[in-house]
LODREN-370358 format. One record per residue: residue number from 1; residue in three letters; z, y, x of N, C-alpha, C in turn. Coordinates in steps of 0.1 Angstrom, whole numbers. Example, Ala and Ser with C-alpha at 12.3 -4.5 7.8 and 13.67 -1.06 7.14 Angstrom:
2
(1,'ala',(78,-57,132),(78,-45,123),(78,-33,132)) (2,'ser',(71,-22,128),(71,-11,137),(79,0,129)) 
This chain:
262
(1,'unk',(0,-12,9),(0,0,0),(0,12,9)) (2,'unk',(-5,23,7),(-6,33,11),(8,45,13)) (3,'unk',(12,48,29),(18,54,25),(17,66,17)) (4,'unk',(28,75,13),(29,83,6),(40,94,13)) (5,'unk',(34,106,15),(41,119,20),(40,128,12)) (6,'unk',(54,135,10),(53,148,5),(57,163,17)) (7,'unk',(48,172,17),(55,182,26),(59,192,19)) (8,'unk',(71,197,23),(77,209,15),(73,223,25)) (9,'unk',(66,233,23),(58,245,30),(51,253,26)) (10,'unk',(51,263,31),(45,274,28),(25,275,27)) (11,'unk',(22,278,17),(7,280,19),(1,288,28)) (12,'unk',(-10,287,39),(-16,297,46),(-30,298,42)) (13,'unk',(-30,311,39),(-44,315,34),(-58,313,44)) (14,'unk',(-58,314,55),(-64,308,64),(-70,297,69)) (15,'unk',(-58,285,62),(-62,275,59),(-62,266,74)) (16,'unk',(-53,270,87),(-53,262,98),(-34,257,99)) (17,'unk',(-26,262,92),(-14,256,87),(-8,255,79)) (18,'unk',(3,250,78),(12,253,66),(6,243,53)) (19,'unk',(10,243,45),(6,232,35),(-8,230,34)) (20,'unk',(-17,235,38),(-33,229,38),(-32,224,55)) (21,'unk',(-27,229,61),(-27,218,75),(-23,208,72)) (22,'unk',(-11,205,68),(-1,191,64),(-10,185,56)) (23,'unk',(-16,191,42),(-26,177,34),(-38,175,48)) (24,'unk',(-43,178,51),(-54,172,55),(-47,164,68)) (25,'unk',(-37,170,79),(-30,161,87),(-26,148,80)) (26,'unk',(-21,147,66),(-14,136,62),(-27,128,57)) (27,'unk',(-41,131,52),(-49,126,50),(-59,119,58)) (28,'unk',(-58,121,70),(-66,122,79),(-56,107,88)) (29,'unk',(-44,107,84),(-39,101,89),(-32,89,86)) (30,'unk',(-43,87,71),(-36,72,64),(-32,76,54)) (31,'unk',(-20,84,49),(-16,85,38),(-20,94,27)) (32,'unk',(-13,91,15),(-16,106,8),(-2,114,4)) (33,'unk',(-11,123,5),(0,140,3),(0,143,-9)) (34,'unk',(17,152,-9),(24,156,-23),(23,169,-18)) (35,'unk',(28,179,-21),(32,192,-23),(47,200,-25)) (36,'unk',(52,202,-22),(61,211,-28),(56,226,-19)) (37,'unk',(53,237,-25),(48,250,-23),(64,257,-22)) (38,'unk',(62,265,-10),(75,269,-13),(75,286,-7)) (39,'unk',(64,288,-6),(62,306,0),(45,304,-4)) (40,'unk',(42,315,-8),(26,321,-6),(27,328,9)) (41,'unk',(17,327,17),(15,338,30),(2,344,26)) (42,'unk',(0,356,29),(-13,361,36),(-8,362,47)) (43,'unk',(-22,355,57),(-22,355,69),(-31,350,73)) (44,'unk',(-36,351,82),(-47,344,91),(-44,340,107)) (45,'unk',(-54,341,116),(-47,335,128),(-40,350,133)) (46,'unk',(-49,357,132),(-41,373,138),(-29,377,134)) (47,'unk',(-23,370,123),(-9,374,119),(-8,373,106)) (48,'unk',(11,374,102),(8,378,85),(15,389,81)) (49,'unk',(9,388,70),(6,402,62),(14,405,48)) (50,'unk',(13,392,44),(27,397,34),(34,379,31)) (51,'unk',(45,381,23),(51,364,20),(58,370,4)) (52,'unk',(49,360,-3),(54,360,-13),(64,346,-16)) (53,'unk',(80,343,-23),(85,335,-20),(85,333,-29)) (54,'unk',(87,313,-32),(85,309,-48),(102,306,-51)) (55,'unk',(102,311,-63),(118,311,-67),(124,298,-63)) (56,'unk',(132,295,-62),(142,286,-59),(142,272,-68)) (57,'unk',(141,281,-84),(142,271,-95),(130,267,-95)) (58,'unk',(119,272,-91),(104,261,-96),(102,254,-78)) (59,'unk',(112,260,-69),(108,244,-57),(116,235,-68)) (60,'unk',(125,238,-71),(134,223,-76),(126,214,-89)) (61,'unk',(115,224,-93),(113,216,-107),(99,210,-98)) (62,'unk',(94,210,-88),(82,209,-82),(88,195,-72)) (63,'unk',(101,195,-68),(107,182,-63),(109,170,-76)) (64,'unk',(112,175,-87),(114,167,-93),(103,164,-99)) (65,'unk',(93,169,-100),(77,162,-106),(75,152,-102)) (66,'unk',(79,156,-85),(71,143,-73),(82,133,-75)) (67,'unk',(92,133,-78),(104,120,-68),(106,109,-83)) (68,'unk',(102,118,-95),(102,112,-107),(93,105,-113)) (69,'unk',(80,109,-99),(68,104,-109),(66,92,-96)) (70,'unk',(52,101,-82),(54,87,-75),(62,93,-59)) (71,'unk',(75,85,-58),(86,82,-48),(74,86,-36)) (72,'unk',(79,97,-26),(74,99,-10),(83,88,-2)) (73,'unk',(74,83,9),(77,75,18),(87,79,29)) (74,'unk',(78,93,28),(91,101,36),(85,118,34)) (75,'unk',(93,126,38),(88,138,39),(92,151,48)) (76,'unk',(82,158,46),(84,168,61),(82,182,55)) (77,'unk',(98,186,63),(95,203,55),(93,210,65)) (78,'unk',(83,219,61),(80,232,72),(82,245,69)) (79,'unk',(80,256,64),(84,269,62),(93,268,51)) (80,'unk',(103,274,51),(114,278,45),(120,293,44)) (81,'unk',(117,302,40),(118,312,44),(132,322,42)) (82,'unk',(142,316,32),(157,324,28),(160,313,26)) (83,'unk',(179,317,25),(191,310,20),(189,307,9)) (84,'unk',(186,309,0),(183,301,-20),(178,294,-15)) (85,'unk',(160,288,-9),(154,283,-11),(160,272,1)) (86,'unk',(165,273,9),(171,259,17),(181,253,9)) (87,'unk',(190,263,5),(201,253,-2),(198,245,-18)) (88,'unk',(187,247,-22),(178,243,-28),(171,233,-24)) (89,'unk',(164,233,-14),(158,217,-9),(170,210,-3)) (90,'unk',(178,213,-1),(193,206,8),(196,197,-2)) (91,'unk',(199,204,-15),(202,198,-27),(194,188,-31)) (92,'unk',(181,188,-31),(170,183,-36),(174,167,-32)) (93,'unk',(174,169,-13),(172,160,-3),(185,155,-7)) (94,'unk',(197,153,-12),(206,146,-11),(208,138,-25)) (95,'unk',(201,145,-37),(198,141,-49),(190,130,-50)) (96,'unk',(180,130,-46),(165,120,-39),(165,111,-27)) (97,'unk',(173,115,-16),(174,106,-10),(163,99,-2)) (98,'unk',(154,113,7),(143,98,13),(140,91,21)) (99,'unk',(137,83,25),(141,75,36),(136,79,49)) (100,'unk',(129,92,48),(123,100,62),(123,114,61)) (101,'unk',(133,121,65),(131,136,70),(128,138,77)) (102,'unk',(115,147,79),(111,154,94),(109,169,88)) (103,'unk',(116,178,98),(122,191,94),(112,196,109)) (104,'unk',(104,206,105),(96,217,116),(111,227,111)) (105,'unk',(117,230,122),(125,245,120),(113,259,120)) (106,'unk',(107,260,111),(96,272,114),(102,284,111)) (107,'unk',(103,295,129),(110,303,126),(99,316,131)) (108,'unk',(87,311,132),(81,327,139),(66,315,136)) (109,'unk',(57,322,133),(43,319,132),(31,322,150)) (110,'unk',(30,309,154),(23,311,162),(14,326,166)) (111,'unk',(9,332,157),(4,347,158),(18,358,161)) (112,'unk',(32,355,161),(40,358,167),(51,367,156)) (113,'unk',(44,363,138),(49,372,128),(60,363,127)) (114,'unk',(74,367,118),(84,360,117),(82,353,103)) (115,'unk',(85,343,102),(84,332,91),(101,333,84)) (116,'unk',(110,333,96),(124,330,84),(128,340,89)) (117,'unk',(139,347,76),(146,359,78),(158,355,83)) (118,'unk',(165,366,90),(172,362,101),(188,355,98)) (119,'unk',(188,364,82),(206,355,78),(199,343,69)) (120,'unk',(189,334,69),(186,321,68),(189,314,79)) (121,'unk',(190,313,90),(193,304,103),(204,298,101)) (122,'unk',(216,302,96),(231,297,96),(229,288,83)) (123,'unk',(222,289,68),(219,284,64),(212,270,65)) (124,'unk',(200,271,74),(192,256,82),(204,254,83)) (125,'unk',(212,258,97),(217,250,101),(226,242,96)) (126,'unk',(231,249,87),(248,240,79),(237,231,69)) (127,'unk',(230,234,62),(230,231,50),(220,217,55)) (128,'unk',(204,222,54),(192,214,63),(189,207,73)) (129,'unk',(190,212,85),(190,197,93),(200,190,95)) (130,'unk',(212,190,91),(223,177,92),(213,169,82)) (131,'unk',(204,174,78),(199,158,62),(184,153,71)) (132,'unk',(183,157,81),(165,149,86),(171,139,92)) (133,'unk',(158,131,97),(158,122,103),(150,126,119)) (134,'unk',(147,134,115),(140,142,132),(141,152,131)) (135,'unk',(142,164,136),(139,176,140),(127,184,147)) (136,'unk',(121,191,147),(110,193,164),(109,204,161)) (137,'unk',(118,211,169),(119,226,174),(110,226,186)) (138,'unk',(103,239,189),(93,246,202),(109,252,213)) (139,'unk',(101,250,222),(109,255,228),(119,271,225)) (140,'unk',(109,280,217),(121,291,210),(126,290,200)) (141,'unk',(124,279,195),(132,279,176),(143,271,186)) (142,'unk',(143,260,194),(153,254,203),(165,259,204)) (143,'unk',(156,275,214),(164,282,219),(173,291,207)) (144,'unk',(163,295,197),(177,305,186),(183,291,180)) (145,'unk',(185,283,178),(194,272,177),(204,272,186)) (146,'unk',(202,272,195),(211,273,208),(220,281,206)) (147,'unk',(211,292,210),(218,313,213),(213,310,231)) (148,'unk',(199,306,234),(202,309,250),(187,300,252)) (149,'unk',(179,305,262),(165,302,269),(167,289,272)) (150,'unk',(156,284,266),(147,273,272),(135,271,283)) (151,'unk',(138,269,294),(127,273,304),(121,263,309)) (152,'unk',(125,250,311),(118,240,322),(124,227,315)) (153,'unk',(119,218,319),(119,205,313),(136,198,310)) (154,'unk',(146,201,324),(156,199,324),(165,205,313)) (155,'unk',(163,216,309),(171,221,300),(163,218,285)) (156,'unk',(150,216,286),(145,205,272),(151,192,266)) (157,'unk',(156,187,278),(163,176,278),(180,179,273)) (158,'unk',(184,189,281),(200,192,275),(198,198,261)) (159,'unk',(187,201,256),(190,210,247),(188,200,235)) (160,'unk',(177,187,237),(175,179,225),(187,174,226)) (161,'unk',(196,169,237),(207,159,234),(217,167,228)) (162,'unk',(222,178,231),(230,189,224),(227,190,212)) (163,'unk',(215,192,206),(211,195,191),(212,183,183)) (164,'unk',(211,176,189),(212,155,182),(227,157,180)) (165,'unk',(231,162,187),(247,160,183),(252,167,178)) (166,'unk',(247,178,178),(254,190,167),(248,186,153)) (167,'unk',(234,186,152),(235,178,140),(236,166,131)) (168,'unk',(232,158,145),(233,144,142),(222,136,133)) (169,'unk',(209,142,140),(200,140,136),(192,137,153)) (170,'unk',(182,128,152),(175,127,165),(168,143,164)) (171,'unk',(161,145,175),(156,159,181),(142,155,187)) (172,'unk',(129,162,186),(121,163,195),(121,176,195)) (173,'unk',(117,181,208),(119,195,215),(102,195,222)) (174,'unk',(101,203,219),(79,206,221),(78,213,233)) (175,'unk',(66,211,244),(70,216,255),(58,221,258)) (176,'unk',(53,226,249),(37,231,245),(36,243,254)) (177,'unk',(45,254,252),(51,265,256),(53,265,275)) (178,'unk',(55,253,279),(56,252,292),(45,251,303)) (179,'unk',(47,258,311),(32,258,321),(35,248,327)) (180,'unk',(24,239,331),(20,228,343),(22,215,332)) (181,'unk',(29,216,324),(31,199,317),(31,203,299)) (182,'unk',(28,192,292),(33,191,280),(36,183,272)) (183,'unk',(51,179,280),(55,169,275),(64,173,268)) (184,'unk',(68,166,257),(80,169,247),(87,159,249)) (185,'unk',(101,162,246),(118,151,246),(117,151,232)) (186,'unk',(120,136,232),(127,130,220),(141,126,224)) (187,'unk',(149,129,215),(166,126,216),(169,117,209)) (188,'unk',(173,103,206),(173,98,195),(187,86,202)) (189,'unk',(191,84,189),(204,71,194),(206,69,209)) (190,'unk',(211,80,212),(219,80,222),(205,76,239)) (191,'unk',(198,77,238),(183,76,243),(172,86,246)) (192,'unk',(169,96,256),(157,106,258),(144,97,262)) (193,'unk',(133,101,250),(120,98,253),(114,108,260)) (194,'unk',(103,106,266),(96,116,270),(81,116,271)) (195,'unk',(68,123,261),(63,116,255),(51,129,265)) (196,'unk',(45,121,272),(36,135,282),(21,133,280)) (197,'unk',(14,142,279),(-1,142,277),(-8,152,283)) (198,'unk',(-18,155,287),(-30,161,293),(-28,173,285)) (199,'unk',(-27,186,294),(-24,198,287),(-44,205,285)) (200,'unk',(-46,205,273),(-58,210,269),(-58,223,269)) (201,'unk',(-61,232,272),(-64,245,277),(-74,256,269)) (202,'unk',(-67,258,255),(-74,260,238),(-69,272,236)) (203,'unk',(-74,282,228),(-65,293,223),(-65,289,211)) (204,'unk',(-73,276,205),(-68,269,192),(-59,267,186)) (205,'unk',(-45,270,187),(-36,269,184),(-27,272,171)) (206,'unk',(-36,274,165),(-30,277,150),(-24,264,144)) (207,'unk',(-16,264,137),(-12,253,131),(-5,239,143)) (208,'unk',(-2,240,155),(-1,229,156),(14,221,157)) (209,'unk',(22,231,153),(34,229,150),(39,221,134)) (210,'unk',(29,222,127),(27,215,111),(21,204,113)) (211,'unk',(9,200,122),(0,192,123),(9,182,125)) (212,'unk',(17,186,140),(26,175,149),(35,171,136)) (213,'unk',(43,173,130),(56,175,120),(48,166,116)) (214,'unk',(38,168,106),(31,162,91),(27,149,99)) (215,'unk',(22,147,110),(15,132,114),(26,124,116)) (216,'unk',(43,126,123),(49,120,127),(55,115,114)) (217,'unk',(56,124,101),(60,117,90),(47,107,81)) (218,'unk',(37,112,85),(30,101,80),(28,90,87)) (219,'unk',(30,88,101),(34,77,107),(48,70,105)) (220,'unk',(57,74,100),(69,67,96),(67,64,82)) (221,'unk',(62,70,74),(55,64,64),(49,50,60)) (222,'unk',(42,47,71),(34,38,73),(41,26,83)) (223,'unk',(53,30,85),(63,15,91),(70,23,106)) (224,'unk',(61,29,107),(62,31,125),(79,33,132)) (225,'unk',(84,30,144),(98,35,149),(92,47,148)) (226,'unk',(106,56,148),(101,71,153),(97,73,164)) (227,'unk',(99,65,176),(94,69,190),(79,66,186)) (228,'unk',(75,54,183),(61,52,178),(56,65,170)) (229,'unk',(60,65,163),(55,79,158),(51,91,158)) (230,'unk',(62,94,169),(61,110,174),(48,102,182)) (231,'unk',(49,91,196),(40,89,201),(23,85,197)) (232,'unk',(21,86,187),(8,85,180),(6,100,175)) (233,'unk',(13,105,169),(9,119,166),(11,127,177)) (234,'unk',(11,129,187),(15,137,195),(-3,135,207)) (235,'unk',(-8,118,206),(-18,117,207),(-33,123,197)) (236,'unk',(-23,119,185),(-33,130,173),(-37,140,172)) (237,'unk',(-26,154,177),(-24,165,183),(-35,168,197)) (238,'unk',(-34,162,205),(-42,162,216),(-54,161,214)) (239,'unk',(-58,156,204),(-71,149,203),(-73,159,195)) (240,'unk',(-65,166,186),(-75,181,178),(-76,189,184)) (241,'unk',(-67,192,194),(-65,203,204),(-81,202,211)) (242,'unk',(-86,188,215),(-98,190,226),(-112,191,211)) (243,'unk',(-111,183,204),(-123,188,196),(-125,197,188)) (244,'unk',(-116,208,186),(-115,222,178),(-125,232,183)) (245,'unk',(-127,240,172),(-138,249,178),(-134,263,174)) (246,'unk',(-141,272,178),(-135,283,170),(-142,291,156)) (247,'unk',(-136,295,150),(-144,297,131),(-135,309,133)) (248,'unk',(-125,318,139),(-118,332,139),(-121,337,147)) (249,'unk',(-110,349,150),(-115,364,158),(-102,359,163)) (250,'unk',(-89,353,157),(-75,356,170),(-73,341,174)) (251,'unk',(-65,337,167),(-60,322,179),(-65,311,176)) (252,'unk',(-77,309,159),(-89,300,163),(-84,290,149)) (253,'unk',(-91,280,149),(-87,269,142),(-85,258,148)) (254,'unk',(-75,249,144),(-71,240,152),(-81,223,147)) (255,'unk',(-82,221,135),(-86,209,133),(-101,207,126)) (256,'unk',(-105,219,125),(-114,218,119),(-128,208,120)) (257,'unk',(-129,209,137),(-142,200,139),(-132,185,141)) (258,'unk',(-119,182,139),(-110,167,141),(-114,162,130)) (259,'unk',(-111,169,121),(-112,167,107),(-126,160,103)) (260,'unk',(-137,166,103),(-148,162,102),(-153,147,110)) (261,'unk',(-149,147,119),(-155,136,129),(-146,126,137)) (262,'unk',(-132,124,127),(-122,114,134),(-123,101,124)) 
């Protein structure tokens, strides 16, 4: 049977992240995709422009369509933008119960606009990721998690094992951001993975922080360990990274020619 993913996220009108990244990453990748919408963006790769946020009470009636009608295998939240709307999916997630959380902490949009406002953070933290099953912060959502820089691979490493235990959720920490390597730490049951690939050299970059998220839950979806998982999407990732082309004017599209020809 096919797995089945729901992502909870924001729409990007651009169409290279955010809930149109995640359906076509989850489709592309075996399963099929649910929805829960949980911000309008204008934005494109150059930045965004305005965020319209969906009330609190229609994410929750928009969870209960899906969990009532057909059950996700697992699911992956990405933009979240205020305190209502977390302690809302927090609720959701402990009411429903799924058997795979994977949580993007999306706190600033690749184009460098801010996605969560800033007294939401204490919120994630208490309420939302104590409920995932993974985590995969960039090296700076890491760091405001922290309160303090992430620079080099050694402190990638202290910082996933630190965050695994503060929340008590495994951790992958993205090392995309780092010059010379790009490898990302997995932290998981007491264990650092380290999952390294050929750094592609793209200003493609839009979306690839949703892409990674959405494949690693559609790979657990579909049976995989998490180390398996992250390690297949992470090769997923690489692989859109090198056959992407450009279709914008700022940081490009990421999957567009993957999509067509994988």
């Amino acid at each position: 049977m096919i797995g089945k993913v729901l992502t909870v996220a924001g729409s990007d009108s651009i169409g290279g992240a955010g809930i149109q990244a995640d359906i076509k990453t989850i489709t592309v990748n075996g399963c099929y995709a649910m929805t829960v919408i949980t911000a309008l963006t204008a934005q494109n790769t150059l930045g965004v422009t305005d965020v319209l946020d969906v009330p609190p009470a229609f994410i929750a009636a928009q969870f209960d369509a899906v969990f009532t009608d057909v059950v996700p295998d697992a699911v992956k939240i990405g933009m979240v933008s205020n305190t209502e709307s977390i302690r809302m999916i927090a609720e959701k997630l402990r009411q429903y119960r799924p058997a795979y959380t994977v949580i993007d902490p999306v706190m600033v949009a690749t184009s460098g606009s801010a996605l969560l406002r800033p007294d939401a953070v204490d919120a994630l933290c208490t309420e939302l990721l104590p409920l995932a099953t993974v985590i995969t912060p960039n090296l700076s959502e890491a760091g405001v998690l922290l309160g303090r820089e992430i620079r080099d691979p050694a402190e990638m490493r202290e910082a996933a094992e630190e965050l695994s235990k503060r929340f008590g959720t495994a951790v992958l920490v993205k090392g995309g951001h780092l010059t010379g390597t790009a490898a990302d730490m997995l932290y998981a049951d007491g264990q650092i993975h380290v999952f390294e690939t050929e750094r592609v050299e793209t200003e493609n970059t839009h979306g690839t922080g949703c892409t990674l998220s959405s494949a690693i839950a559609s790979n657990l979806a579909k049976g995989m360990t998490l180390a398996d998982a992250v390690k297949s999407a992470k090769q997923y990732l690489t692989d859109a990274l090198k056959t992407g082309f450009d279709i914008g004017h700022g940081s490009g599209s990421l999957l567009h020619n993957f999509m067509l020809t994988r």
